[in-house]
C-alpha positions in Angstrom: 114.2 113.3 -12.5 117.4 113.5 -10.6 120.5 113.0 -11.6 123.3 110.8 -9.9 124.7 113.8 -8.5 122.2 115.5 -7.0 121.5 111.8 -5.5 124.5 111.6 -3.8 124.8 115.8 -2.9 121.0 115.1 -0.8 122.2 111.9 1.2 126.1 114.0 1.9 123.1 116.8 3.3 121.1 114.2 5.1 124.5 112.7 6.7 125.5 116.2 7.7 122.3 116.6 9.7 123.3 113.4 11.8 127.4 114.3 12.2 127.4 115.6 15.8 131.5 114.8 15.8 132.9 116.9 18.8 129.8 119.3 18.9 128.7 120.2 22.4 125.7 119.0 23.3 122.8 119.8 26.4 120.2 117.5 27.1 117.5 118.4 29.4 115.8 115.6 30.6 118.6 113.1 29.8 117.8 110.5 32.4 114.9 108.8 31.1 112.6 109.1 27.9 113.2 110.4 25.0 115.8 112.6 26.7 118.0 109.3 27.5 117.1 108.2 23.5 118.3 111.6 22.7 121.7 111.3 24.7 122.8 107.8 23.5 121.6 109.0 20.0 124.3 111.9 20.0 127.1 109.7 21.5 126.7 107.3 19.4 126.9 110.4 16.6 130.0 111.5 18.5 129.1 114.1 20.4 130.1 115.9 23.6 126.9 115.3 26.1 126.3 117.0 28.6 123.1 115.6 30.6 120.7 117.6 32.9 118.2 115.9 35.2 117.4 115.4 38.5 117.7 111.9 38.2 121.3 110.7 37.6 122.3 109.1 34.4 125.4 108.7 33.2 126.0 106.1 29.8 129.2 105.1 29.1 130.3 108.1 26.6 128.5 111.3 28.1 130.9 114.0 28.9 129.1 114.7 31.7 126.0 114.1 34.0 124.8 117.5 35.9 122.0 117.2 38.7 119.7 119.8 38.1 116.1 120.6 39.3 114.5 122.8 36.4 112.3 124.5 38.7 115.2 125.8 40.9 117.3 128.9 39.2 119.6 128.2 41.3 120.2 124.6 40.5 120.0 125.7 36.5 122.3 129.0 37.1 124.9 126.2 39.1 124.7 124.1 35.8 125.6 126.8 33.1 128.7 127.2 35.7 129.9 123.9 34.6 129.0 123.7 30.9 131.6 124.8 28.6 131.2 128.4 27.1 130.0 127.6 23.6 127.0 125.4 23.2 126.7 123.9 20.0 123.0 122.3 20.3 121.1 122.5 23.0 117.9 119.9 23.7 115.2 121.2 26.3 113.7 117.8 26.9 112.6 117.5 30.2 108.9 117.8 30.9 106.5 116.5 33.8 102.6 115.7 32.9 101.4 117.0 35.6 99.8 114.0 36.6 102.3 113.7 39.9 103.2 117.2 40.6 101.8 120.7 41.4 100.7 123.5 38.6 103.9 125.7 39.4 106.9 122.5 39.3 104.7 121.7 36.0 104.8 125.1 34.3 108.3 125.7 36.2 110.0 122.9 34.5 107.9 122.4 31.4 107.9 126.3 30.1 110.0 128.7 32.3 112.9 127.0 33.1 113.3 126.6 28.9 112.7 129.9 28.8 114.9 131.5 31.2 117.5 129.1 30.1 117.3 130.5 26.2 117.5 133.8 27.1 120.1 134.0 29.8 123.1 131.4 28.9 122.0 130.2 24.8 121.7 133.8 23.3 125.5 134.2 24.9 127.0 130.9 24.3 125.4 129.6 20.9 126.6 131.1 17.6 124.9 131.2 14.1 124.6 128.1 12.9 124.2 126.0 16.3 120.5 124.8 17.0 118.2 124.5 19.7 115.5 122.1 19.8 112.5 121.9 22.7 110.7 118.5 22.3 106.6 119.1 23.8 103.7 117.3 23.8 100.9 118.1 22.1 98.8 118.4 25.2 99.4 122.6 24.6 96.8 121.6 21.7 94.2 121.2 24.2 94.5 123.6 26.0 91.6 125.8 24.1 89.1 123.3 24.9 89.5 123.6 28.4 89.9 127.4 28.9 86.6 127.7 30.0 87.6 125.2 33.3 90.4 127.1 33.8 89.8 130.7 35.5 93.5 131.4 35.8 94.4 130.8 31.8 94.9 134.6 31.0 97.1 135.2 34.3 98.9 131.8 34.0 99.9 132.7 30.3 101.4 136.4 31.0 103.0 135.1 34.1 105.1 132.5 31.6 105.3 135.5 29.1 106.4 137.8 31.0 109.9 136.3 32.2 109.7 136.8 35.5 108.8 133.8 36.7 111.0 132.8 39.1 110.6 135.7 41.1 110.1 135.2 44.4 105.8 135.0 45.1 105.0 135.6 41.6 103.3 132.1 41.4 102.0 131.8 45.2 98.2 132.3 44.3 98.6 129.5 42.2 100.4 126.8 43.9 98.5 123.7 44.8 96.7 123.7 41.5 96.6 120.4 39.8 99.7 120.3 37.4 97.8 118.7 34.6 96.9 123.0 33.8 100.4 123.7 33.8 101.5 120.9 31.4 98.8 122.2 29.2 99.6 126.1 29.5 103.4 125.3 29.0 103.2 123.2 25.6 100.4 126.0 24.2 103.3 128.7 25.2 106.3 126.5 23.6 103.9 126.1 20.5 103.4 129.4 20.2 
């Protein structure tokens, strides 16, 4: 049984999970969704936002909105140039089904982008203690079930392994590709 103490010690803990007071904060995918849910969550926690999208949003509170097409390293590389140096918690929301756009813009955005972003800019600007969080889908889960449809699976997944993604003509033979595969590859590789 626990005692008053230890009552009131877990809920101090559980507030302290929600006190984002003056903590920097990215959001990918902060114009609509759970990305926008996400942004007005941490302002209204009292946090600095910073919002990513390529659709504008800016609530009343948000330090500030940066257009930024997560399938372009250039647009992402132009957005780390405006985002403070330290990074307190970052949130790699955005995501596409696949449904509207091609396999590559999928994957691009839904895998790579969060990838590239980690490794170049949040292992420099986050210190121990400050959290990242990528919010999928659980279409990855599916993904084994339709391996057998999908002849480029085992190229697909080192190609999003591998890092180089954005390299110019790495992802030519695959463009034009339904996206739904993409969606599907990139959850399985964030899962992993």
């Amino acid at each position: 049984m626990s005692t008053e103490r230890e009552n009131r010690t877990m809920s101090e803990e559980r507030n302290n999970l929600m006190d984002y007071t003056d903590k920097v904060c990215v959001v990918t995918g902060s114009a609509s969704g759970i990305g926008r849910a996400v942004c007005e969550l941490l302002i209204a926690q009292g946090a600095v936002v910073y919002g990513l999208d390529c659709n504008e949003y800016l609530p009343h509170g948000m330090a500030q909105f940066i257009h930024t097409d997560l399938s372009d390293k250039a647009s992402i590389d132009h957005a780390f140039t405006l985002l403070p140096e330290h990074i307190h918690c970052f949130f790699g929301v955005a995501g596409l089904s696949g449904a509207k756009t091609d396999w590559w813009t999928t994957f691009t955005v839904n895998f790579s982008a969060n990838k590239y972003i980690t490794e170049t800019y949040l292992e420099k600007r986050m210190k121990e203690g400050d959290a990242i969080a990528y919010v999928t889908s659980t279409g990855g889960l599916l993904w084994e079930k339709m391996a057998e449809r999908i002849p480029c699976r085992n190229g697909l997944l080192h190609l999003g392994r591998d890092g180089r993604f954005y390299e110019k003509g790495r992802a030519q033979k695959w463009r034009g590709h339904h996206g739904l595969f993409a969606f599907q590859a990139g959850d399985e590789l964030l899962h992993q």
